[in-house]
N, C-alpha and C positions, 0 to 999 in steps of 0.2 A: 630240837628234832629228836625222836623217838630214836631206840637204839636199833629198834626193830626196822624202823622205816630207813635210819643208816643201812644198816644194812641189806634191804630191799634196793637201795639206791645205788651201792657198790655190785650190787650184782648184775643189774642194768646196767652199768657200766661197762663189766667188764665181759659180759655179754658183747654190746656191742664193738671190744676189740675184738674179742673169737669170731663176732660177724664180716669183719673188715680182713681178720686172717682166712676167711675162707674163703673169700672173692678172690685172695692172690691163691690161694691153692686152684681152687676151680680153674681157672686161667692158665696156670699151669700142669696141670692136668691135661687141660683144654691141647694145649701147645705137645704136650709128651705124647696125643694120641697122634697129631697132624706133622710132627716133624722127627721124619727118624733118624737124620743123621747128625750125630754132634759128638764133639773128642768128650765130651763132660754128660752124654747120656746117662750113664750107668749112676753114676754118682747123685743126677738129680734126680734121677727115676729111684733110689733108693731114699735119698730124703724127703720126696714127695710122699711117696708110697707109705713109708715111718711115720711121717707127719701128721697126715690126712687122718691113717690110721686111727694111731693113736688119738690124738686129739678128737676125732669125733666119738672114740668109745667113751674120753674122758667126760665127755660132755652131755653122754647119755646116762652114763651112772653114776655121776657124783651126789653124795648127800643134796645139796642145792637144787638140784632138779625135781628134786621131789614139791618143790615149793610152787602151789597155783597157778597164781600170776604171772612166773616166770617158763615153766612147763610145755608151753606150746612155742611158747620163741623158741624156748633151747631145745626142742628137738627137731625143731627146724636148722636153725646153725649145726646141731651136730649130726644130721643126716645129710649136709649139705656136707662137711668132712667128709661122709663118709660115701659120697657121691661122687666127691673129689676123687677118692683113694680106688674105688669103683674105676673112673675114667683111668687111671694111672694102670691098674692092674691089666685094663683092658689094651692098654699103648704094651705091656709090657706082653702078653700076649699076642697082639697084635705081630709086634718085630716077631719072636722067637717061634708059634706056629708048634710046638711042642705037643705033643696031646695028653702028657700026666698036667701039663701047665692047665689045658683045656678044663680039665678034670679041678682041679683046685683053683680056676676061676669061675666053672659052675656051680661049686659048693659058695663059694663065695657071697656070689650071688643069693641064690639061696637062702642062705644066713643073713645079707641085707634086708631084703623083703619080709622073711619071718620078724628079724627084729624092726622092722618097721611098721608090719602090721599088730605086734603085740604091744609097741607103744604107744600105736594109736586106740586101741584098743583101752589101754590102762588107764590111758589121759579120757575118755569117752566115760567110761565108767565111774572116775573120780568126780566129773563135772556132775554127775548124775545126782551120785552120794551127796557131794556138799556142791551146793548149786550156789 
């Protein structure tokens, strides 16, 4: 086995655990927009929130992604993070009703959708270049 194709093969791999971690994110996500009351809110609405987060910027800009064949999975898994982080932000809004919150989950927003049309954008353009 080529070291190139190891390598193509560990990426697939681990790919598909950050696909299997975003299913329990989403879920919970899901659960943080639909249930307000819990003695452990705060706490998992901060891990969720951390998690999603992070993890799907990780997964939009790391070296690897830049890589073809792997490119449209992984900005799928990591818009689905940050879809997740999205639902959370909006539970988190949702309880508190705050309007500087309103304000800094509109930006938010905002920021999702740019960055989601500029990497559809970038991935369109690369298939173009090298077909």
């Amino acid at each position: 086995m080529e070291p190139n194709q190891f390598e193509q093969q560990l990426h697939k791999s681990q790919l598909q655990t950050w696909e299997r971690l975003m299913y329990v994110a989403q879920g919970s996500a899901v659960a943080i927009v639909f249930h307000a009351a819990d003695p452990l809110r705060d706490a998992v609405l901060l891990f969720t929130l951390l998690y999603t987060t992070l993890s799907g910027f990780y997964l939009l800009w790391t070296i690897s992604s830049q890589q073809p064949q792997l490119s449209g999975s992984r900005r799928k898994v990591a818009f689905g993070h940050l879809l997740a982080s999205w639902l959370t932000a909006f539970g988190i809004y949702s309880y508190s009703q705050l309007p500087p919150l309103g304000l800094v989950f509109l930006a938010y927003t905002v920021l999702l959708l740019v960055l989601y049309w500029r990497t559809g954008r970038k991935l369109s353009r690369s298939a173009e270049i090298f077909p």
